[in-house]
Every structure is written in structure tokens, then in C-alpha cells.
C-alpha positions in Angstrom: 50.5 17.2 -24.2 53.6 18.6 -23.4 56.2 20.6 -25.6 59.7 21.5 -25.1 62.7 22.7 -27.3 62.6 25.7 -29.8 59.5 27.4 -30.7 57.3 25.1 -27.5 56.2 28.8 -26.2 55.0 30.4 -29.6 53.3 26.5 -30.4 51.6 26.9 -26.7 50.4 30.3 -27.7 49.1 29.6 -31.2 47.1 26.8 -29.3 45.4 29.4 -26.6 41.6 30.7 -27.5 40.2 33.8 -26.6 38.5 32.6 -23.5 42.0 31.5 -22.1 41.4 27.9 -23.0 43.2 25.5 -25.4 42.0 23.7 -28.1 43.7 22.2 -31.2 42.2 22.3 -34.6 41.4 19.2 -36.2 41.5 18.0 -39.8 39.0 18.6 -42.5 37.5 15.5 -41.7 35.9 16.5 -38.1 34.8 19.6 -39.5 31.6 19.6 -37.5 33.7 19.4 -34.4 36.1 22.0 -35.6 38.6 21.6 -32.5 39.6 19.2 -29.9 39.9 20.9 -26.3 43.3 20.3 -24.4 42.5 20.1 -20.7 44.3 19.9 -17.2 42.8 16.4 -16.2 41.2 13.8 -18.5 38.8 10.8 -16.4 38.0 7.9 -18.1 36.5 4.4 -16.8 37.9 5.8 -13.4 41.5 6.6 -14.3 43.0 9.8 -14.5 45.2 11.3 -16.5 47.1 15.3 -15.8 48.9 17.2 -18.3 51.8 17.7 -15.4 52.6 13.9 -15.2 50.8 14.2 -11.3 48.9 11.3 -9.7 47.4 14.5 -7.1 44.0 14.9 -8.6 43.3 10.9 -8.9 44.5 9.8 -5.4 42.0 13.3 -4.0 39.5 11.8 -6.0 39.4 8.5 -4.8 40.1 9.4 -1.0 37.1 11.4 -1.7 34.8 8.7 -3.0 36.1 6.3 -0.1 35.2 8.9 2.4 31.9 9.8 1.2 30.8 6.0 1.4 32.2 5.2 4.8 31.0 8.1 6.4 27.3 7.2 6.6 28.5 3.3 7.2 30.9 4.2 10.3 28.2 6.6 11.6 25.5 3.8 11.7 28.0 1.1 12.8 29.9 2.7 15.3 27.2 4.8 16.7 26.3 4.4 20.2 22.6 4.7 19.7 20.3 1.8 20.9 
């Protein structure tokens, strides 16, 4: 979500919860969910999504997950164990 022009700061701030977060309220119709949290980073079916336009968080991630499963494979493989 991103806002610019006139009146973006006081919309920002109308948007921020006591615990620092923000949320935005949701119609009548979800009233048992009430509001509908605004985050930094959003996953779903792998992709990733940032509020700042970034690709950072996603390309971290998925070095990460490489790493993690060619670790124990390289060991094993490339080991110079008998």
C-alpha cells in the first residue's frame, strides 16, 4: 500500500494501532474480523511481495533455502571420508 499527495501522512497515521502496527478497518460485512493487518512483506505460494517495491527479502529467502539444502548434500558429496 503506498500513499502519496496531500493528507498521505495524517491517512498513514489514522491507519497506526496502539501497538505500533497497522491495520485497516473493514466493512460491516467482516465484522468478526474487524481489521485487515498491513504488513512489511506478504509470502504466498512462494512469492513475495514488500510494501517498498524491493525484491531484498525474496532473493535472501531463497538463497537461504538453496543453502540450507546443499549444505548437507556438498558435505556428504564432497567429503573426503572413506
Amino acid at each position: 500500500m503506498v500513499l502519496r499527495g496531500a493528507g498521505s501522512v495524517k491517512a498513514w497515521d489514522s491507519l497506526r494501532q496502539d501497538d505500533g502496527s497497522y491495520s485497516y478497518p473493514l466493512p460491516n460485512l467482516c465484522a468478526d474480523v474487524g481489521r485487515l493487518s498491513i504488513v512489511n512483506v506478504y509470502k504466498h505460494l512462494g512469492g513475495q511481495i514488500q510494501s517498498n517495491l524491493s525484491n531484498m527479502h525474496y532473493v535472501r529467502s531463497r538463497s537461504n533455502a538453496a543453502a540450507t539444502a546443499y549444505i548437507p548434500l556438498a558435505s556428504k558429496v564432497f567429503s573426503s571420508r572413506t
